[in-house]
C-alpha positions, 0 to 999 in steps of 0.5 A: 133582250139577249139570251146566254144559253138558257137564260135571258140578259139584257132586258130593257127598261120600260118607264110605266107612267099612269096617265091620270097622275102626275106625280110619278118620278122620271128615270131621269130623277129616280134609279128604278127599283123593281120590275116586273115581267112583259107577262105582268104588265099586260095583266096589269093593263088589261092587253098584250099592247106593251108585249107585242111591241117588245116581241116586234123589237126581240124578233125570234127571241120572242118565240120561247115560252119563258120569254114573257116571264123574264 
């Protein structure tokens, strides 16, 4: 992830497959349509799992308080 001023760019994709189903599109078949916020996805799965490992990769991006909205 990038930030350009106030605003953050260059979010990554994280593919979200749900383990008990195997009917799920890969990236490799199907554009992704939606997203949805590191903030979302850890109310989602219940931990800040998938977070902490973006916060890792962002470093000091991972600091700001919108950071977990984008």
């Amino acid at each position: 992830m990038k930030k350009n001023g106030e605003k953050y760019i260059d979010g990554s994709l994280i593919e979200l497959k749900d383990s008990k189903g195997g009917s799920i599109a890969s990236f490799n078949s199907t554009v992704p349509t939606k997203y949805k916020s590191l903030e979302e996805i850890d109310i989602i799965n219940g931990n800040h799992l998938v977070s902490r490992i973006a916060a890792v990769k962002d470093g000091a991006l991972a600091v700001d308080e919108q950071y977990r909205k984008f």
